[in-house]
PyMOL Python script that loads the backbone (N, CA, C, O; Angstrom):
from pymol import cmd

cmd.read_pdbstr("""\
ATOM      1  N   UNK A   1     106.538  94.237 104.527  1.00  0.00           N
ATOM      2  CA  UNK A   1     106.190  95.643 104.621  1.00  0.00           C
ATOM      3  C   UNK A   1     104.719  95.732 105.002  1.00  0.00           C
ATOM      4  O   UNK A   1     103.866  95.095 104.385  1.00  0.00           O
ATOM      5  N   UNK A   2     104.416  96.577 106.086  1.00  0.00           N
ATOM      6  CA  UNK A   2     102.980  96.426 106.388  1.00  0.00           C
ATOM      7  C   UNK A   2     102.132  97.657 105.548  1.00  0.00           C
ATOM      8  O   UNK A   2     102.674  98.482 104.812  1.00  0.00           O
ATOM      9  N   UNK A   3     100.929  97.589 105.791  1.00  0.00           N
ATOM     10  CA  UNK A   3      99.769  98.057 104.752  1.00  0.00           C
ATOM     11  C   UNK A   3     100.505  99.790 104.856  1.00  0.00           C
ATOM     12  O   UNK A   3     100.744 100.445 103.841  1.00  0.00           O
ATOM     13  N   UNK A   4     100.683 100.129 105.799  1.00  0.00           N
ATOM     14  CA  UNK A   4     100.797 101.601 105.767  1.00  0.00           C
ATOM     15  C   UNK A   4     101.906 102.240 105.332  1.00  0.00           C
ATOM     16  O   UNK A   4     101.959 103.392 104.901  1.00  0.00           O
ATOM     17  N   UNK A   5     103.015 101.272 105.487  1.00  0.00           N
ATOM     18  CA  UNK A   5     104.572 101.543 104.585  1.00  0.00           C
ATOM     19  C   UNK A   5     104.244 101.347 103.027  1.00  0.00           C
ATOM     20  O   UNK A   5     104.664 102.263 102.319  1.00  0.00           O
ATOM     21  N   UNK A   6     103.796 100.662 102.594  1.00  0.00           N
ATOM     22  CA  UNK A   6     103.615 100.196 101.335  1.00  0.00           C
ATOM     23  C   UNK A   6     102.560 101.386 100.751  1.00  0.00           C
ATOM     24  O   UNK A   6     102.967 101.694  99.631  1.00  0.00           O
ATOM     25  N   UNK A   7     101.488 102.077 101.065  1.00  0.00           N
ATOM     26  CA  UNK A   7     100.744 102.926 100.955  1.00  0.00           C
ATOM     27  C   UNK A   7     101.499 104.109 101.131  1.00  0.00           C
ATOM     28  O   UNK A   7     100.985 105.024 100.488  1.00  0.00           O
ATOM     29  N   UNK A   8     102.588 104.481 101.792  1.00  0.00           N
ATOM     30  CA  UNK A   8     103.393 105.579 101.781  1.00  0.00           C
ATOM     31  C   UNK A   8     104.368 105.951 100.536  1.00  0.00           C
ATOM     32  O   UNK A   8     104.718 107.025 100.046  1.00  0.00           O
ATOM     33  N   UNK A   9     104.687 104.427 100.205  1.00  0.00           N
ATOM     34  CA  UNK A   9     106.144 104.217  99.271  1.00  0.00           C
ATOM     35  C   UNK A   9     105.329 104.713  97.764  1.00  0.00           C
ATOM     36  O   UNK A   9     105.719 105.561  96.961  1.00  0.00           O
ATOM     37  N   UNK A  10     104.091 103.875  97.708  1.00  0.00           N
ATOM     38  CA  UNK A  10     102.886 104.048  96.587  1.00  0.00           C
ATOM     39  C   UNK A  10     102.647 105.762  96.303  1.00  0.00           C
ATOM     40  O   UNK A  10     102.600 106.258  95.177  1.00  0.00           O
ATOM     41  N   UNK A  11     102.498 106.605  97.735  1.00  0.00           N
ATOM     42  CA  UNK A  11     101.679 107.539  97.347  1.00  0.00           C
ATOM     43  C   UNK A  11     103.188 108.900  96.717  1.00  0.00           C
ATOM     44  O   UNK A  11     103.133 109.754  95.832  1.00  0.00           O
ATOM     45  N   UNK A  12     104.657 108.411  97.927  1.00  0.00           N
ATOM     46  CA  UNK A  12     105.684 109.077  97.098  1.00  0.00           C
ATOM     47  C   UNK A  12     105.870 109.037  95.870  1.00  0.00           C
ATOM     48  O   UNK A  12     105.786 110.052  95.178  1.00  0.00           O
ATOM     49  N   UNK A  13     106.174 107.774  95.354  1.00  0.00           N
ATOM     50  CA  UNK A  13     106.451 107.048  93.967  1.00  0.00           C
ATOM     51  C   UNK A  13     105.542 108.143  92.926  1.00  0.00           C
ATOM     52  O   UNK A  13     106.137 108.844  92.108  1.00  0.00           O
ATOM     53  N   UNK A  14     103.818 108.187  93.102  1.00  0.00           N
ATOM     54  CA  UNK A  14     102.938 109.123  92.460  1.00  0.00           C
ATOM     55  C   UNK A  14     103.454 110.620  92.287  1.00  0.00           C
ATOM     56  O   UNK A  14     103.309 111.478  91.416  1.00  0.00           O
ATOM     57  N   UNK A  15     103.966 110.566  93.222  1.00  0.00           N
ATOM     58  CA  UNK A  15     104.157 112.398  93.429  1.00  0.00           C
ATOM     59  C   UNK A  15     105.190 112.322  93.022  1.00  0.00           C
ATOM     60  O   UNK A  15     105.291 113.264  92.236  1.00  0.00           O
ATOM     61  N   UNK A  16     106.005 111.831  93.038  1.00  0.00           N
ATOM     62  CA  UNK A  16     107.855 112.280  93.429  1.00  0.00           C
ATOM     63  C   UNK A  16     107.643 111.819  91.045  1.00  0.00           C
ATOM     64  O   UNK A  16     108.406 112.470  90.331  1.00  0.00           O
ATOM     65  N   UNK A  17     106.911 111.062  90.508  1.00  0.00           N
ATOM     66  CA  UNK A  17     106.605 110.939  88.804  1.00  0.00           C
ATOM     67  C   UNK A  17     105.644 112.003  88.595  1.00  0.00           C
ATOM     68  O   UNK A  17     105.433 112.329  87.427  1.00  0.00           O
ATOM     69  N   UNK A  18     105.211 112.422  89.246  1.00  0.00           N
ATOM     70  CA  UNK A  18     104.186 113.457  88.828  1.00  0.00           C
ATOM     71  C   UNK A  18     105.281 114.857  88.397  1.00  0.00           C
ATOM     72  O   UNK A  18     105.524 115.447  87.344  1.00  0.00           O
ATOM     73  N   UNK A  19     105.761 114.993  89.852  1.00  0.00           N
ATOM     74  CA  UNK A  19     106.648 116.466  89.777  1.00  0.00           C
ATOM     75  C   UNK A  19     107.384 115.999  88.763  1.00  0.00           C
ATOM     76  O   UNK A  19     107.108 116.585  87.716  1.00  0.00           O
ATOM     77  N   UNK A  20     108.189 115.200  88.656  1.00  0.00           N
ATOM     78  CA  UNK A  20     109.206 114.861  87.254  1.00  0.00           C
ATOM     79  C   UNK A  20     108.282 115.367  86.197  1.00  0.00           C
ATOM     80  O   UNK A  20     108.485 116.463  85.674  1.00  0.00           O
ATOM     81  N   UNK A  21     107.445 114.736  85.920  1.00  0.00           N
ATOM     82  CA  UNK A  21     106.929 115.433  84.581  1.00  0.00           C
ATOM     83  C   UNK A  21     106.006 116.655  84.175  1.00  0.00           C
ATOM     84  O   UNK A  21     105.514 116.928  83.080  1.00  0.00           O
ATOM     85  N   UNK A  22     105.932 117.236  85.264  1.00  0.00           N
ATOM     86  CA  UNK A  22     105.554 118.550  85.591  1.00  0.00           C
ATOM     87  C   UNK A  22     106.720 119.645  85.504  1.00  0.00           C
ATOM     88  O   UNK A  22     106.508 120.803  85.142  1.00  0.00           O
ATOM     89  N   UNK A  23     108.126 119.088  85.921  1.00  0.00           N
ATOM     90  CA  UNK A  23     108.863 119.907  86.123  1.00  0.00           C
ATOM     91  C   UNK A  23     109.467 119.563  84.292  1.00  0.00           C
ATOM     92  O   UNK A  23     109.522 120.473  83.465  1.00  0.00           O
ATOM     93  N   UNK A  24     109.860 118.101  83.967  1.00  0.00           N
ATOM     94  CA  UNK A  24     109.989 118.051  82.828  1.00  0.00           C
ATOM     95  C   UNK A  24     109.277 118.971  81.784  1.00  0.00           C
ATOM     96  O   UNK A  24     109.816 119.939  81.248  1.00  0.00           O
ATOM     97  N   UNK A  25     108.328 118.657  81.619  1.00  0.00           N
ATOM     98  CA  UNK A  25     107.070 119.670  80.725  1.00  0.00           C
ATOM     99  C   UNK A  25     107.719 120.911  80.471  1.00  0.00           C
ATOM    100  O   UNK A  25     108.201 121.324  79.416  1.00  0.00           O
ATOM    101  N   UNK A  26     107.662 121.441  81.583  1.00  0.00           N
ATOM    102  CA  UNK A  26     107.934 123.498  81.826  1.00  0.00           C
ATOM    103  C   UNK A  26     109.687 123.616  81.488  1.00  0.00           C
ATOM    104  O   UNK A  26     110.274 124.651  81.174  1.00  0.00           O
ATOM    105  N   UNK A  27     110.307 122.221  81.656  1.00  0.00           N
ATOM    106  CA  UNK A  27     112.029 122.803  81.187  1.00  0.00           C
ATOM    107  C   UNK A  27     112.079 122.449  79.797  1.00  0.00           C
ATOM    108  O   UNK A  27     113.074 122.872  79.210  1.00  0.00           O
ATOM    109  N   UNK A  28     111.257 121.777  79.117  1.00  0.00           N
ATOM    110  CA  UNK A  28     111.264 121.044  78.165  1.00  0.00           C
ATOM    111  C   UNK A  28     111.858 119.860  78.122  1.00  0.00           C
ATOM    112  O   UNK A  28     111.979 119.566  76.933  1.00  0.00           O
ATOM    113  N   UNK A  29     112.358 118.900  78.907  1.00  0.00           N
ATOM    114  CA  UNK A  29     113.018 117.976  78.887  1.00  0.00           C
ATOM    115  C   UNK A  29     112.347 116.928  78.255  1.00  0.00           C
ATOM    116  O   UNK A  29     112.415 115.908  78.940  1.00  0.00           O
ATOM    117  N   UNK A  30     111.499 116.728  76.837  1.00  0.00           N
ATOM    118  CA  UNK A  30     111.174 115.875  76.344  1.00  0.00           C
ATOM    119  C   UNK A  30     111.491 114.431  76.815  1.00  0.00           C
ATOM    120  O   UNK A  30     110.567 113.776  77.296  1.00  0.00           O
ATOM    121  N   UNK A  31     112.702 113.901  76.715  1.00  0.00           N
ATOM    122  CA  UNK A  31     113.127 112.496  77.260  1.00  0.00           C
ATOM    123  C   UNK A  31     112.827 111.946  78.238  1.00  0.00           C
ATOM    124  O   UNK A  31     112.823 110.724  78.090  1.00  0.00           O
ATOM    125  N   UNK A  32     112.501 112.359  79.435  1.00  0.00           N
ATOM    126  CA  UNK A  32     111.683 112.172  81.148  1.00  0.00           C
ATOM    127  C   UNK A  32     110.029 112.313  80.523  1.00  0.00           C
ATOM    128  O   UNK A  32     109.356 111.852  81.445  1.00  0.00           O
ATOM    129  N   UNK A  33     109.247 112.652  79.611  1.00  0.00           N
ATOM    130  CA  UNK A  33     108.223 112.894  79.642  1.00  0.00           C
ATOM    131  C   UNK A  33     107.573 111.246  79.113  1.00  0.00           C
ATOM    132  O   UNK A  33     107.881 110.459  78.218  1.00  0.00           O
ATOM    133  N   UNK A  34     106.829 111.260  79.894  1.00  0.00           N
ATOM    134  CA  UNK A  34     105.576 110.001  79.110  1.00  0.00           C
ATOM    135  C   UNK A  34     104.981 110.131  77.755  1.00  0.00           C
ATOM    136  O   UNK A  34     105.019 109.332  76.819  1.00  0.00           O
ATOM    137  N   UNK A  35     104.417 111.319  77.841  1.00  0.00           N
ATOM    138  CA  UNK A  35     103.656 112.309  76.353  1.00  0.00           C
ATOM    139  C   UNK A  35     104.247 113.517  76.434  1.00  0.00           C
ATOM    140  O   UNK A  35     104.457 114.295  77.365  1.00  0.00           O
ATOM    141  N   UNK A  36     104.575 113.526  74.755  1.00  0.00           N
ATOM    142  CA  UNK A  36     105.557 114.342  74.011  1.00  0.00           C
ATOM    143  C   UNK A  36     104.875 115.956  74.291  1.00  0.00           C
ATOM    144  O   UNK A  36     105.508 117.011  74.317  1.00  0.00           O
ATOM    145  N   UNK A  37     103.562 115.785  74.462  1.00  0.00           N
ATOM    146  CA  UNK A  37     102.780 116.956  74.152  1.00  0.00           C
ATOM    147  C   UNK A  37     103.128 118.207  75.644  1.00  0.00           C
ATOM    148  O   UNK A  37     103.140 117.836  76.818  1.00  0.00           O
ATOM    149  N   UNK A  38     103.304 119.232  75.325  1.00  0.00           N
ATOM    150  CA  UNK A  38     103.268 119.457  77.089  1.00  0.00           C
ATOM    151  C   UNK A  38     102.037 120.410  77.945  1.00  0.00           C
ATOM    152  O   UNK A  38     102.248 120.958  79.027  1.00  0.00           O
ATOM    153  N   UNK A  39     101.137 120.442  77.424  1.00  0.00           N
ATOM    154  CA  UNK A  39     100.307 120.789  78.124  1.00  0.00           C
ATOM    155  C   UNK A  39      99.509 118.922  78.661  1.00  0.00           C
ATOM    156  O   UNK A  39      98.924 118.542  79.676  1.00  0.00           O
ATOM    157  N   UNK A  40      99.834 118.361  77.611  1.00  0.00           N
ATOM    158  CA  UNK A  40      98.876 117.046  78.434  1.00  0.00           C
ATOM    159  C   UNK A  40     100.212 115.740  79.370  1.00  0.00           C
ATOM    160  O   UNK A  40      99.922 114.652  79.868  1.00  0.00           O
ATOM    161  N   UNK A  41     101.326 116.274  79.320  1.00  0.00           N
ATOM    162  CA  UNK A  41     101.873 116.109  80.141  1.00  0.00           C
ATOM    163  C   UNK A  41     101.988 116.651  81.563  1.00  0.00           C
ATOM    164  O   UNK A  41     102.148 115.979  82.582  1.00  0.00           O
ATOM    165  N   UNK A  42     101.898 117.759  81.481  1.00  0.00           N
ATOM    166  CA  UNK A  42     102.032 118.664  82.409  1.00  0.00           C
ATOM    167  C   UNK A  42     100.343 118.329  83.508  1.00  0.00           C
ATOM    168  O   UNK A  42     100.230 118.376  84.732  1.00  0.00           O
ATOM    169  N   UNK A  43      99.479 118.073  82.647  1.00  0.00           N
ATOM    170  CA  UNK A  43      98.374 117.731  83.037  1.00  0.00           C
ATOM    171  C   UNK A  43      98.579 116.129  83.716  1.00  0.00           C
ATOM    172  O   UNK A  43      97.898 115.982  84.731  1.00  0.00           O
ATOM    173  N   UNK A  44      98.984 115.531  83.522  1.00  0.00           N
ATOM    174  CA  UNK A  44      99.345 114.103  83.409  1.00  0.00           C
ATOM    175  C   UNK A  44      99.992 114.402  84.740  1.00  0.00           C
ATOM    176  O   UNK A  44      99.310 114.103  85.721  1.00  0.00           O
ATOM    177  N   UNK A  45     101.250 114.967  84.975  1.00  0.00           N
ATOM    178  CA  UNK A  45     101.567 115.679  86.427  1.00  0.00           C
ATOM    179  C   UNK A  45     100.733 115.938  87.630  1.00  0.00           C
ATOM    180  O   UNK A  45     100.619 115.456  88.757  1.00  0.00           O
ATOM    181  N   UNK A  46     100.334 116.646  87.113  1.00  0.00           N
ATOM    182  CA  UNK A  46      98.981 117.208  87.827  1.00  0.00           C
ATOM    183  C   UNK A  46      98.158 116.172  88.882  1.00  0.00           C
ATOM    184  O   UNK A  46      97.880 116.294  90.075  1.00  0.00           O
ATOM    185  N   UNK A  47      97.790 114.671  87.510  1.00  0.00           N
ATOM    186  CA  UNK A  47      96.507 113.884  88.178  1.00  0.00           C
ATOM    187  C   UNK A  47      97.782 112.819  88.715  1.00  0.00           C
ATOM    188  O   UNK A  47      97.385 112.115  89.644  1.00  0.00           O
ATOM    189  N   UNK A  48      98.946 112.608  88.398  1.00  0.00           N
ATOM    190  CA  UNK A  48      99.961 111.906  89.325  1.00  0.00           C
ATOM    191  C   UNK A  48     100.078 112.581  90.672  1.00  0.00           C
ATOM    192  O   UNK A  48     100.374 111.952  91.687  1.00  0.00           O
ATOM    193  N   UNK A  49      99.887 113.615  90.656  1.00  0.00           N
ATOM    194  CA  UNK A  49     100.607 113.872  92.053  1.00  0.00           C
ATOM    195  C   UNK A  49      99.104 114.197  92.673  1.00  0.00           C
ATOM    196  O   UNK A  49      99.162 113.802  93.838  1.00  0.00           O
ATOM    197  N   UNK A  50      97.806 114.729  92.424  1.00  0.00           N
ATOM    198  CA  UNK A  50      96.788 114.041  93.056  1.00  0.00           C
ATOM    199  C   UNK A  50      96.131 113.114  93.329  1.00  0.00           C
ATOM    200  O   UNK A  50      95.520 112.937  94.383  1.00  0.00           O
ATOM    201  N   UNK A  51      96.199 112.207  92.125  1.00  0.00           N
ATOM    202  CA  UNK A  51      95.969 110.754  92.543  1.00  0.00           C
ATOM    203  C   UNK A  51      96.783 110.534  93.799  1.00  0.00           C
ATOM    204  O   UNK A  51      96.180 110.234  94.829  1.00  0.00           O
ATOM    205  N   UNK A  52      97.664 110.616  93.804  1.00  0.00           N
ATOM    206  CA  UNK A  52      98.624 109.852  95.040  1.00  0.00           C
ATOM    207  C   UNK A  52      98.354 110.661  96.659  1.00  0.00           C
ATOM    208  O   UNK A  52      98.551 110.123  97.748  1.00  0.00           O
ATOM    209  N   UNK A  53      97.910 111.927  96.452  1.00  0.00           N
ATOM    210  CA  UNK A  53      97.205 112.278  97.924  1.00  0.00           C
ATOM    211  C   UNK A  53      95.973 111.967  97.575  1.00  0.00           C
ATOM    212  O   UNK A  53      95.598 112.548  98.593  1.00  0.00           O
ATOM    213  N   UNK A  54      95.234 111.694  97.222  1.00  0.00           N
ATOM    214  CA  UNK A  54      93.999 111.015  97.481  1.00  0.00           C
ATOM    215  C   UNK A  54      93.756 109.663  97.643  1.00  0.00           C
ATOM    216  O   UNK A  54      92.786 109.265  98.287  1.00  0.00           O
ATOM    217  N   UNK A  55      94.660 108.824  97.044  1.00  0.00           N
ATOM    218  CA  UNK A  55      94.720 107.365  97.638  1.00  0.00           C
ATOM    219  C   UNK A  55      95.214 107.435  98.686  1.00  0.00           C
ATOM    220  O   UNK A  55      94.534 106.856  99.532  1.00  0.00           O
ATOM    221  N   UNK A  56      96.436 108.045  99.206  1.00  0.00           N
ATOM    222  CA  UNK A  56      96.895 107.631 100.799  1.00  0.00           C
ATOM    223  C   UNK A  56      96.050 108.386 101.491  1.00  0.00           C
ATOM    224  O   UNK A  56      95.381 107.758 102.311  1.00  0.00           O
ATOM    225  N   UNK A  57      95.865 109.513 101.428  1.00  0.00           N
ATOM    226  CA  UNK A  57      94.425 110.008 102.445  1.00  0.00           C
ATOM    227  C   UNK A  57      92.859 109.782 102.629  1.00  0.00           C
ATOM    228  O   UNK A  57      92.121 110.456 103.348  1.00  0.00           O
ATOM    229  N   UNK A  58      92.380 108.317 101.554  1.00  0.00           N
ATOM    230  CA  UNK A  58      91.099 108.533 101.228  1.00  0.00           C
ATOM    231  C   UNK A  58      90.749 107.564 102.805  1.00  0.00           C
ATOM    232  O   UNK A  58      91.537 106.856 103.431  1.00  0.00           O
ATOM    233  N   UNK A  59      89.451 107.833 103.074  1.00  0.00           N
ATOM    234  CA  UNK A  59      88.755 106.825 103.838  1.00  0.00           C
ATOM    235  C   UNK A  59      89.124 105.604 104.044  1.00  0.00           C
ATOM    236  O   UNK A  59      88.995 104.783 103.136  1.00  0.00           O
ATOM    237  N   UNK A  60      89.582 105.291 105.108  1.00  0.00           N
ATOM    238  CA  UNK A  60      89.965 103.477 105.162  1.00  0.00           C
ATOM    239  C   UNK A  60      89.998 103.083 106.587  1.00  0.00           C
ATOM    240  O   UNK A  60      89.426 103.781 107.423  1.00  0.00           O
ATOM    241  N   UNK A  61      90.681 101.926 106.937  1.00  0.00           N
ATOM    242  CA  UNK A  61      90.612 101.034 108.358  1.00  0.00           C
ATOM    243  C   UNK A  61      91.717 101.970 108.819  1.00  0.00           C
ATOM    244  O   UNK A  61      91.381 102.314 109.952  1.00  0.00           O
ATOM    245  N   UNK A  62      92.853 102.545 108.508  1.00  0.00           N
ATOM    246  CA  UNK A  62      93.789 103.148 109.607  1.00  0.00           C
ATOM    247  C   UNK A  62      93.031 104.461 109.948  1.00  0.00           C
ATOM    248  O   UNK A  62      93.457 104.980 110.980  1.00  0.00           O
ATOM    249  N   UNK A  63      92.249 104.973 109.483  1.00  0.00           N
ATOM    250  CA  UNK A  63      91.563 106.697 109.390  1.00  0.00           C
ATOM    251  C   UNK A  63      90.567 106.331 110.782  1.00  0.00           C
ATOM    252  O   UNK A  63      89.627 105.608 110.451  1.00  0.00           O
ATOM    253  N   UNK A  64      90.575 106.581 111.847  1.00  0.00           N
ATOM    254  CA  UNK A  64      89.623 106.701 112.804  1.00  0.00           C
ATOM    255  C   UNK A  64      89.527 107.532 113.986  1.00  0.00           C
ATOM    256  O   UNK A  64      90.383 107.308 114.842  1.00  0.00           O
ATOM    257  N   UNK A  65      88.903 108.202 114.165  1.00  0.00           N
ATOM    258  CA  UNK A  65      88.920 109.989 115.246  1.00  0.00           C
ATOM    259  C   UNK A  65      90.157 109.321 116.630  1.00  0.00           C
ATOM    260  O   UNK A  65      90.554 108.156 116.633  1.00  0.00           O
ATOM    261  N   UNK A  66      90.510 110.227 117.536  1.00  0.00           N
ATOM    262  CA  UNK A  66      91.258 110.400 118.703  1.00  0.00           C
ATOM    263  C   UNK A  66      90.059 110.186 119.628  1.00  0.00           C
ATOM    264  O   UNK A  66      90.248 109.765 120.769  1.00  0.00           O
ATOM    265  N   UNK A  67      88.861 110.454 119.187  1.00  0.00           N
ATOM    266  CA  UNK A  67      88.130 109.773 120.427  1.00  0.00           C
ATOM    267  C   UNK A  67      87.544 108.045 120.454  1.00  0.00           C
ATOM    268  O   UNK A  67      86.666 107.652 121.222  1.00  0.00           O
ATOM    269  N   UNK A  68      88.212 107.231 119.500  1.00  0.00           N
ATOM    270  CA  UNK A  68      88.267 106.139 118.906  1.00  0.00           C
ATOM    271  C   UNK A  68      89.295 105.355 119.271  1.00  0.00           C
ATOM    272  O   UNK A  68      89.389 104.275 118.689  1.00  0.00           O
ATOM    273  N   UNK A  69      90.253 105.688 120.261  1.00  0.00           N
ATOM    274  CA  UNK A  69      91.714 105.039 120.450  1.00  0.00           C
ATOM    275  C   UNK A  69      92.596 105.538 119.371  1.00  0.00           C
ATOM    276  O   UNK A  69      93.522 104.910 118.860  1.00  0.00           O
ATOM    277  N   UNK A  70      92.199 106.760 119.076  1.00  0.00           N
ATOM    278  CA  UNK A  70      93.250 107.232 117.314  1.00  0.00           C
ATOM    279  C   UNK A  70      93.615 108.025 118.438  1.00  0.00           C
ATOM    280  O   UNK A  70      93.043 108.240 119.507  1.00  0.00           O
ATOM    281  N   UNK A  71      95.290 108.626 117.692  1.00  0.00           N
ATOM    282  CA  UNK A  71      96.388 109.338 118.104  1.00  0.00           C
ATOM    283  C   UNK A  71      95.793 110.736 118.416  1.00  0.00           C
ATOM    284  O   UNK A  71      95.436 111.358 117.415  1.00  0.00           O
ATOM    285  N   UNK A  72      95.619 111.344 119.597  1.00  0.00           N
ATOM    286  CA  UNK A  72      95.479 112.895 119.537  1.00  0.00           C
ATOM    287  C   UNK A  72      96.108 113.787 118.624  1.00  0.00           C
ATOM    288  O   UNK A  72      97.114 113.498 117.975  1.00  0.00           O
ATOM    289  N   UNK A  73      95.369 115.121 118.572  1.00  0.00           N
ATOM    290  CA  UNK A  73      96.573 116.147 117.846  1.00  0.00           C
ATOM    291  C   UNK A  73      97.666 116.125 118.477  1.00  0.00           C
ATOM    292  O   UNK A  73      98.723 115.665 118.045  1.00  0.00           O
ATOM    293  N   UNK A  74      97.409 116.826 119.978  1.00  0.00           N
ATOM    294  CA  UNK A  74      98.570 117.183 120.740  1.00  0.00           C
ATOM    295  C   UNK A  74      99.687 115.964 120.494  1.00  0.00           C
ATOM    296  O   UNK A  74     100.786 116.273 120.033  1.00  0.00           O
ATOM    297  N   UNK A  75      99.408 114.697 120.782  1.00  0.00           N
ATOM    298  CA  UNK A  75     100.324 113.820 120.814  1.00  0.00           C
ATOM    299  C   UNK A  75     101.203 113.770 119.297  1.00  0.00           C
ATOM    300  O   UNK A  75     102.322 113.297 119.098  1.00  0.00           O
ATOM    301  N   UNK A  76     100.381 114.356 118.445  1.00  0.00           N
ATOM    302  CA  UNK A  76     101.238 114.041 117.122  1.00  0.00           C
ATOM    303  C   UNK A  76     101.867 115.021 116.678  1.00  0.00           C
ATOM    304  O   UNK A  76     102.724 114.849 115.810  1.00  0.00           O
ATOM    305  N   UNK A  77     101.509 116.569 117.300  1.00  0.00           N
ATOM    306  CA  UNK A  77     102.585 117.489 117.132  1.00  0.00           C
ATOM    307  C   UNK A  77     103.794 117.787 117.966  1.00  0.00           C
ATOM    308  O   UNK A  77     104.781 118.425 117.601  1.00  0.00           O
ATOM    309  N   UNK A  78     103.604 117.298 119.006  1.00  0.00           N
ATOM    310  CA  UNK A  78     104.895 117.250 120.279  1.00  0.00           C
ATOM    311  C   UNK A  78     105.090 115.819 121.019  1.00  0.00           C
ATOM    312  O   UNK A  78     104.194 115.082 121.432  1.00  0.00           O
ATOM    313  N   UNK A  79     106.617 115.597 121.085  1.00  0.00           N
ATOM    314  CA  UNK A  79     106.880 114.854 120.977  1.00  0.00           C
ATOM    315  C   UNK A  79     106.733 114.419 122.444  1.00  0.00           C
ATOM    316  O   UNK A  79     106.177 115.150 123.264  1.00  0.00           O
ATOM    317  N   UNK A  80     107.258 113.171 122.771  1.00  0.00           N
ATOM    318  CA  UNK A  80     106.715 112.466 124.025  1.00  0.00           C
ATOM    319  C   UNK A  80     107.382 113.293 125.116  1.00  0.00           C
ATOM    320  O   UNK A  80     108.132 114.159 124.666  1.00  0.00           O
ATOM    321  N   UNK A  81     107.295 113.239 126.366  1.00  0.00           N
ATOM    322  CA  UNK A  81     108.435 113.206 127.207  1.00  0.00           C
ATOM    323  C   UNK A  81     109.034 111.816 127.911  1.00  0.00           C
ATOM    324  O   UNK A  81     108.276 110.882 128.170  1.00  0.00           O
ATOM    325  N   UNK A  82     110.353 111.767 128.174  1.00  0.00           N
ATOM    326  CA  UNK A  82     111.190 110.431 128.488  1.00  0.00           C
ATOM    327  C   UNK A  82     110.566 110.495 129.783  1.00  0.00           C
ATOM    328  O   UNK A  82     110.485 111.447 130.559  1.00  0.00           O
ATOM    329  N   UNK A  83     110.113 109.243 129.888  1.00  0.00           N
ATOM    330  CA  UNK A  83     109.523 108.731 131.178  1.00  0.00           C
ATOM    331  C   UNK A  83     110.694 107.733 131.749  1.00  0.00           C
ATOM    332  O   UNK A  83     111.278 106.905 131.049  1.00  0.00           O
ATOM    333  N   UNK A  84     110.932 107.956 133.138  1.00  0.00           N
ATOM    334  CA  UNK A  84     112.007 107.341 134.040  1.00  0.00           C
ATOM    335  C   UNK A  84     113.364 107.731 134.218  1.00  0.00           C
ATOM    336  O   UNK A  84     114.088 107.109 134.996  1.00  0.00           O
TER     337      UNK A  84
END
""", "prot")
cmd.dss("prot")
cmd.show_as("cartoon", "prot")
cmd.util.cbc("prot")
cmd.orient("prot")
């Protein structure tokens, strides 16, 4: 798995446990929760599912401008056209 799949799977995994116990917290579903408490669960939510956009989006070697050999906007909102 290369650096950027593995950094994707990492930053879902954060979020996709965060919302669980965010959503746990507010239904009461005690049993899914880490901590019993639910405001510091719910909080606990919170820094799961930001931690995990801030590690896959922070500063690194894949992050470098379109005038750098990085992907344009245009190119990344519309898709190619079939050449031949």
């Amino acid at each position: 798995m290369d650096d950027l799949s593995r950094d994707y799977v990492v930053w879902i995994f954060l979020a996709a446990v965060g919302v669980i116990q965010v959503a746990s917290a507010h239904a009461g579903l005690t049993k899914l929760l880490f901590i019993r408490a639910k405001p510091w669960a719910m909080a606990l939510g919170a820094v799961l599912i930001l931690a995990g956009f801030v590690w896959f989006f922070r500063d690194g070697p894949r992050h470098f401008p379109d005038s750098a050999s990085g992907i344009n906007g245009n190119e990344q909102g519309a898709p190619r056209a079939a050449h031949g």
